[in-house]
C-alpha positions as CSV (number, residue, x, y, z in Angstrom):
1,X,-44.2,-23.9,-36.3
2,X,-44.3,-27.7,-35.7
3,X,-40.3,-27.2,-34.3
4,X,-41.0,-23.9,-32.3
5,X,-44.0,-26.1,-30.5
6,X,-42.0,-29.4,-29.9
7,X,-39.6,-27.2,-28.2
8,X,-41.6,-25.0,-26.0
9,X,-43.2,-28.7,-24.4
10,X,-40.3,-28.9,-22.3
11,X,-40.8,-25.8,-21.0
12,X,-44.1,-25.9,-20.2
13,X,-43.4,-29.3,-18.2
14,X,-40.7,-27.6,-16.4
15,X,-43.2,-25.2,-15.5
16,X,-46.2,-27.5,-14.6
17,X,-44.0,-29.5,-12.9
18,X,-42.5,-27.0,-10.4
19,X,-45.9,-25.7,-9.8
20,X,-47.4,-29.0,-8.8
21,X,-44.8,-29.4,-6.9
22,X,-44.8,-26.6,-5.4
23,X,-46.1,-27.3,-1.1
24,X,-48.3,-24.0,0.0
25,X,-47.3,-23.4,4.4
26,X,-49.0,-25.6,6.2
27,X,-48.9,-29.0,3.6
28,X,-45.7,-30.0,4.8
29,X,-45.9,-32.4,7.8
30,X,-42.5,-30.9,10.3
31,X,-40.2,-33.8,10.9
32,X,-39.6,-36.0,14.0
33,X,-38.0,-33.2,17.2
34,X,-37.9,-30.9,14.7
35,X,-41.4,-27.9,14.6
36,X,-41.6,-26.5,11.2
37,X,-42.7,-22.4,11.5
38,X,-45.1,-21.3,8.7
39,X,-44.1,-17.7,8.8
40,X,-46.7,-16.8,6.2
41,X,-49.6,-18.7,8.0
42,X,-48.8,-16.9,11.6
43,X,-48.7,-13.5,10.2
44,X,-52.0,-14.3,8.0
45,X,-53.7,-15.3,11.4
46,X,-52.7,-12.0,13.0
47,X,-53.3,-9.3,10.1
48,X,-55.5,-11.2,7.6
49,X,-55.2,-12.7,4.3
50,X,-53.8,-10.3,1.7
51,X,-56.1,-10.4,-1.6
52,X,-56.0,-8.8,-4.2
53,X,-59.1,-7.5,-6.8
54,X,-61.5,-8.2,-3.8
55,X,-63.4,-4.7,-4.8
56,X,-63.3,-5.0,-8.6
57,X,-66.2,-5.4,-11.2
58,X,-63.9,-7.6,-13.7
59,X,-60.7,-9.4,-13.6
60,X,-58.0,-9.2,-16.5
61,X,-56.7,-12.8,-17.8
62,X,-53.4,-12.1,-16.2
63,X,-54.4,-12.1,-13.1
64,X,-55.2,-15.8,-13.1
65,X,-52.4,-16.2,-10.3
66,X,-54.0,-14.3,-7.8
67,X,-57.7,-13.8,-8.8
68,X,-59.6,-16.8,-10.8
69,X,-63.5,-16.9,-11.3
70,X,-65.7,-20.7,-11.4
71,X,-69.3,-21.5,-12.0
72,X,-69.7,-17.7,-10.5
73,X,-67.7,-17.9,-7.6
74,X,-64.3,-15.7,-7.5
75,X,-61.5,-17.6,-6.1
76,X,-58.6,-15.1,-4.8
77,X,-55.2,-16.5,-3.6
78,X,-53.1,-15.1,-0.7
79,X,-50.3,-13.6,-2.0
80,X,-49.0,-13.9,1.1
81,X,-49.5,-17.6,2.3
82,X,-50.6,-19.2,-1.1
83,X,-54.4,-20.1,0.6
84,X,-57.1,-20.1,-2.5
85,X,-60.3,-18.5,-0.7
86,X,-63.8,-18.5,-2.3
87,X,-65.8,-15.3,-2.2
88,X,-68.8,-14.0,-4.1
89,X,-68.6,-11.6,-6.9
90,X,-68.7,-8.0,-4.8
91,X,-72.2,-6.7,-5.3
92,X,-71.1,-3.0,-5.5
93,X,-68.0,-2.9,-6.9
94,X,-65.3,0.2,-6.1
95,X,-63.3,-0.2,-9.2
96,X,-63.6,-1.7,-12.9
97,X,-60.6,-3.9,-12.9
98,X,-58.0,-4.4,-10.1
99,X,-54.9,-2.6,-10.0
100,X,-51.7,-3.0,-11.9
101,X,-48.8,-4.7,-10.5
102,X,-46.9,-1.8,-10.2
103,X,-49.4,-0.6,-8.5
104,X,-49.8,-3.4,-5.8
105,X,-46.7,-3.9,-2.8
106,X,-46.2,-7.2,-2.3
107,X,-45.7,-8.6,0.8
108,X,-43.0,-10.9,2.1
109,X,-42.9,-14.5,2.0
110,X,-40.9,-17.4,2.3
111,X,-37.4,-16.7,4.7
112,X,-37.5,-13.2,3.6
113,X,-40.9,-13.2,5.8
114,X,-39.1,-15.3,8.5
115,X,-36.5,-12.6,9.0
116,X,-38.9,-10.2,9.5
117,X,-40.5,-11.4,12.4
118,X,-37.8,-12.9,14.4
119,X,-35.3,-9.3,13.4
120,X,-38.6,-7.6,15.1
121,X,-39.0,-10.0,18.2
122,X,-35.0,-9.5,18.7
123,X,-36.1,-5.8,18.2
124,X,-38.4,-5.7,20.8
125,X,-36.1,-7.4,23.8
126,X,-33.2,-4.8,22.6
127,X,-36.4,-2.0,23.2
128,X,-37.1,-3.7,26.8
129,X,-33.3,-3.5,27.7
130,X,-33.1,0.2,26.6
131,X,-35.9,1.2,28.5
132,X,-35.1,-0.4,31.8
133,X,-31.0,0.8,30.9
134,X,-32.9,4.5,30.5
135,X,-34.6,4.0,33.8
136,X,-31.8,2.8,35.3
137,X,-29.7,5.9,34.0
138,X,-32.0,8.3,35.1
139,X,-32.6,7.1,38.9
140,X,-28.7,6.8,39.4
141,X,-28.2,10.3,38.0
142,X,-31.3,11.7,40.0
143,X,-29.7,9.8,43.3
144,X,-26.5,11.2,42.6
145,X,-27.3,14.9,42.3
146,X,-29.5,14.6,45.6
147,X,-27.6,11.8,48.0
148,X,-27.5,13.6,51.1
149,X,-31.1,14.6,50.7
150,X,-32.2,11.0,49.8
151,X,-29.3,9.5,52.8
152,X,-31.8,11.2,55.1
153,X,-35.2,10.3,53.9
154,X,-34.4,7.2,54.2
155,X,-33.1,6.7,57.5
156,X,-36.2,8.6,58.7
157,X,-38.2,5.8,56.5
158,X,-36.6,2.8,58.4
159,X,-36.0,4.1,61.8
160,X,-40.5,5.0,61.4
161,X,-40.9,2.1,60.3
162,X,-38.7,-0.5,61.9
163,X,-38.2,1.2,65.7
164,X,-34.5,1.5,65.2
165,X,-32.2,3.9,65.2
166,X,-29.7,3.2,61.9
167,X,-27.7,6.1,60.6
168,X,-24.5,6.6,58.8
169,X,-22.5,6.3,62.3
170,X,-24.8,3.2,63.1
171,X,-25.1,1.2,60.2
172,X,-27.4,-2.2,59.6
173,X,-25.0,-4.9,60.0
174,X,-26.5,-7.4,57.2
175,X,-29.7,-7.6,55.2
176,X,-31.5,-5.8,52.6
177,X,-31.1,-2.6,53.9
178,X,-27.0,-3.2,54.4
179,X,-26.8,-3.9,50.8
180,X,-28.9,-0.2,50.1
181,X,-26.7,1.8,52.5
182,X,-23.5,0.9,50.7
183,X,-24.6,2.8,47.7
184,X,-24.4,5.8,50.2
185,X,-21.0,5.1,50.6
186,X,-20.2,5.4,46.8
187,X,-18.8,8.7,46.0
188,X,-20.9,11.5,43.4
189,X,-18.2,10.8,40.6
190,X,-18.4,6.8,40.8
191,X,-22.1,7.3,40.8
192,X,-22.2,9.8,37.8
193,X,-19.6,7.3,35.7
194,X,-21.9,4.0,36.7
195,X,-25.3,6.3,35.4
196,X,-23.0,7.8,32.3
197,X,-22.6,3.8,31.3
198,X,-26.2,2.8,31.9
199,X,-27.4,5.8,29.4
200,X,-24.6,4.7,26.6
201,X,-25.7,1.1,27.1
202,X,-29.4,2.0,26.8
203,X,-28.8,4.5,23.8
204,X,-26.7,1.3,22.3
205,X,-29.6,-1.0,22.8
206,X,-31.9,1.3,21.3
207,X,-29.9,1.6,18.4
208,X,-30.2,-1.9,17.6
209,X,-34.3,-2.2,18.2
210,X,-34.7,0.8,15.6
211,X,-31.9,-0.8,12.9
212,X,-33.4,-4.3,13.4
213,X,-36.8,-3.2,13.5
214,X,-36.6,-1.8,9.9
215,X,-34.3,-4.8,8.8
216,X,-31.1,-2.5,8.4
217,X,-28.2,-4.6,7.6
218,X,-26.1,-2.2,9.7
219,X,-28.1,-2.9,12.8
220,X,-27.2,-7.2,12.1
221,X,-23.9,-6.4,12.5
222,X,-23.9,-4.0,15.6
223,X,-26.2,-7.0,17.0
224,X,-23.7,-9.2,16.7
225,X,-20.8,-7.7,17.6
226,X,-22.5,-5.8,20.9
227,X,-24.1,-9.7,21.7
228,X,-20.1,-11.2,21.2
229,X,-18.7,-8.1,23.5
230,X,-20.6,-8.3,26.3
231,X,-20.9,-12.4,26.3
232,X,-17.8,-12.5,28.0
233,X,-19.2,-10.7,31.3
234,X,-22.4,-13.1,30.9
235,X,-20.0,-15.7,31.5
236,X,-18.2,-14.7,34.1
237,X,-21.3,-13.5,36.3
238,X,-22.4,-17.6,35.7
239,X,-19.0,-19.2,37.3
240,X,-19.7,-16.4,40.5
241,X,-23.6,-17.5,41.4
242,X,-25.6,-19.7,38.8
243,X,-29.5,-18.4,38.1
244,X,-32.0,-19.1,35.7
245,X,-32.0,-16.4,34.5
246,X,-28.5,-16.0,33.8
247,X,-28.6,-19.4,31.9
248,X,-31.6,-17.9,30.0
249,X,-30.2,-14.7,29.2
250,X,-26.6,-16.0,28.0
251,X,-28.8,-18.5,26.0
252,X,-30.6,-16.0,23.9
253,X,-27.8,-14.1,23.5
254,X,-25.8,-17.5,21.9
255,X,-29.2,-18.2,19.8
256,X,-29.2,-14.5,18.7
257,X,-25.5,-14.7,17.5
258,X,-25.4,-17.7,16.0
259,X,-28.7,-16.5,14.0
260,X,-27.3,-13.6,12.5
261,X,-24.2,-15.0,11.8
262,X,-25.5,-18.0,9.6
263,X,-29.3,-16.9,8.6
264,X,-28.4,-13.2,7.6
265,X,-24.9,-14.6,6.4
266,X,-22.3,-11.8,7.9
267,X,-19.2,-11.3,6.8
268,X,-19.6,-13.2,3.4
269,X,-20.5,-16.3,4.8
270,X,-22.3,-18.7,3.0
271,X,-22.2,-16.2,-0.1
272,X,-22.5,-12.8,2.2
273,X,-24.9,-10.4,1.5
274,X,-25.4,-10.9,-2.6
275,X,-26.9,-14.3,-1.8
276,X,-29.4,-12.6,0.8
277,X,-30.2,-10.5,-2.0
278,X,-31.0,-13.4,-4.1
279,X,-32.5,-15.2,-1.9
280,X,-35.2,-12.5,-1.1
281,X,-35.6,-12.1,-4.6
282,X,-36.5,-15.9,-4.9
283,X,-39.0,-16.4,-2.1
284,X,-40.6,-12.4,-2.9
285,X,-41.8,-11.1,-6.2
286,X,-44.6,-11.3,-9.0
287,X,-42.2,-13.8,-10.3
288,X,-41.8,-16.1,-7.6
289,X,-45.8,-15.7,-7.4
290,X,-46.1,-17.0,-11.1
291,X,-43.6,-19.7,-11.0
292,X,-45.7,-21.4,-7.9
293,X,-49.2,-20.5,-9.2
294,X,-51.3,-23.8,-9.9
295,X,-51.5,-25.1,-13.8
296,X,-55.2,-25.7,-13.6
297,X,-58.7,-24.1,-12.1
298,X,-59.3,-24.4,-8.2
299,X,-62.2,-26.7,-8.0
300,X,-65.2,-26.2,-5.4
C-alpha cells in the first residue's frame, strides 16, 4: 500500500502542478508590439458564458471541474474561457442532477477556437466577393441580351439632361461618360464571355465562404490555391496605377495565404493535418478541461 502511495505522489504533483500553472485568457499580460487575442474571452462577450448544471437541484462529485458549491454559493466555470462565476443555488430547479458528459457538446477553446473565427471572418469577405461577382454577372448578362435597347436610353438620358446631342455617330470625346460608351462598342459575345467569368468567379468565391464557414479542410486548400492564382494579376494591376486599396486587398490576400499555409499546416507542413488533429484534441475535450481544472476550492 505504502509503495502503491509513494508512487502515485509524483503524479499527483505532475497534476497540481500543471494546473497551477495553468494561465485562464486574459492573465497573461501580451508582450511589447506584439496584442495577444483571447479567442475564448471575445466569443464569451458576444454569446455568453457557457455553464453547465446552472438548472440542476444537486451536483455529482465529478463535476467538481465545472460546477463546485461553498458556504452555499455554487461556483460554475466556463467551459469555454475558464472564468469561475458565483451564482445562487436555482430556487426552482428543472432537473435533479446536470447532464452527462456525453450528453453535454463542448465548445471550442484554445487555437481550435481561434480557427474558428478568423476561417469565418475569411468566410464572410469570400461571401462579399461572391455577391458583388453575382451582381456583377447578372448586370453584364442583362446588358448584353438588351444593348441596343439600353445604347438608346441612355443617349436620351444625357442628351435631357446635359443639352447635347452625343450618339453613336457623335461620341463624348473624354470623361465619364466616354469611358461608359466604350462598353457599347464591345461586341454581345465579348460581353457574354466577360459575364460567363464573373458568375464562375463568384460561384468560386462562394465555394470557399460555405467550406470555410463549416471549417472544411477542402475549402483551406481551394483558399489557398484560388488566393496564390489570382495574386499574380493583383500584382500586376499595382505596377499599372498604385491605390490603397489595391495595397490593402493584395495585403489580405498575402496574410490569408500565409495563414493557411502555416496555422492550418497544408501540405504536411509542420506535421500536416495529423498534428491539427492533435492539436484540437489538446486545446478541446473533457480531458483538456480536467488536466487545467484548479487543485483546490474557488474562494469568495
Amino acid at each position: 500500500m505504502a509503495a502503491r502511495h509513494t508512487a502515485s505522489a509524483p503524479a499527483c504533483a505532475r497534476s497540481h502542478r500543471a494546473a497551477t500553472l495553468h494561465k485562464p485568457p486574459g492573465t497573461q499580460k501580451p508582450r511589447l508590439f506584439r496584442p495577444r487575442f483571447h479567442w475564448e474571452l471575445l466569443v464569451c462577450g458576444v454569446h455568453g458564458h457557457e455553464l453547465i448544471g446552472t438548472d440542476a437541484a444537486q451536483l455529482r462529485p465529478e463535476e467538481t471541474i465545472v460546477a463546485r458549491e461553498v458556504a452555499g454559493v455554487r461556483w460554475y466555470r466556463c467551459v469555454r474561457c475558464d472564468s469561475w462565476l458565483p451564482l445562487a443555488p436555482p430556487a426552482k430547479p428543472k432537473w435533479d442532477l446536470p447532464p452527462t458528459r456525453d450528453e453535454i457538446e463542448l465548445p471550442l477553446r484554445g487555437k481550435a477556437l481561434r480557427d474558428r473565427v478568423v476561417l469565418r471572418i475569411i468566410a464572410i469577405d469570400r461571401a462579399i466577393h461572391f455577391l458583388v461577382l453575382g451582381l456583377l454577372a447578372a448586370a453584364v448578362f442583362l446588358f448584353a441580351a438588351h444593348e441596343i435597347r439600353v445604347r438608346d436610353v441612355f443617349y436620351r438620358i444625357v442628351n435631357a439632361v446635359q443639352g447635347t446631342n452625343t450618339s453613336p455617330a457623335h461620341p463624348a470625346q473624354h470623361g465619364f461618360l466616354h469611358t461608359l460608351e466604350r462598353l457599347f462598342t464591345l461586341k454581345s459575345s465579348t460581353l457574354y464571355l466577360v459575364a460567363a467569368a464573373a458568375a464562375a468567379y463568384a460561384l468560386l468565391e462562394g465555394a470557399e465562404a460555405v467550406g470555410l464557414w463549416y471549417q472544411r479542410r477542402w475549402a483551406e486548400y481551394l483558399t489557398f490555391v484560388a488566393t496564390l492564382v489570382f495574386m499574380p494579376y493583383e500584382i500586376y494591376e499595382l505596377t499599372l496605377t498604385v491605390s490603397a486599396l489595391k495595397v490593402a486587398a493584395l495585403t489580405v490576400n498575402v496574410l490569408i495565404a500565409l495563414y493557411l499555409l502555416f496555422a492550418k499546416r497544408l501540405f504536411g507542413l509542420r506535421g500536416g493535418a495529423a498534428a491539427e488533429e492533435e492539436r484540437r484534441a489538446r486545446d478541446v475535450g473533457w480531458e483538456a478541461l480536467e488536466r487545467t481544472a484548479p487543485g483546490s476550492d474557488p474562494q469568495v
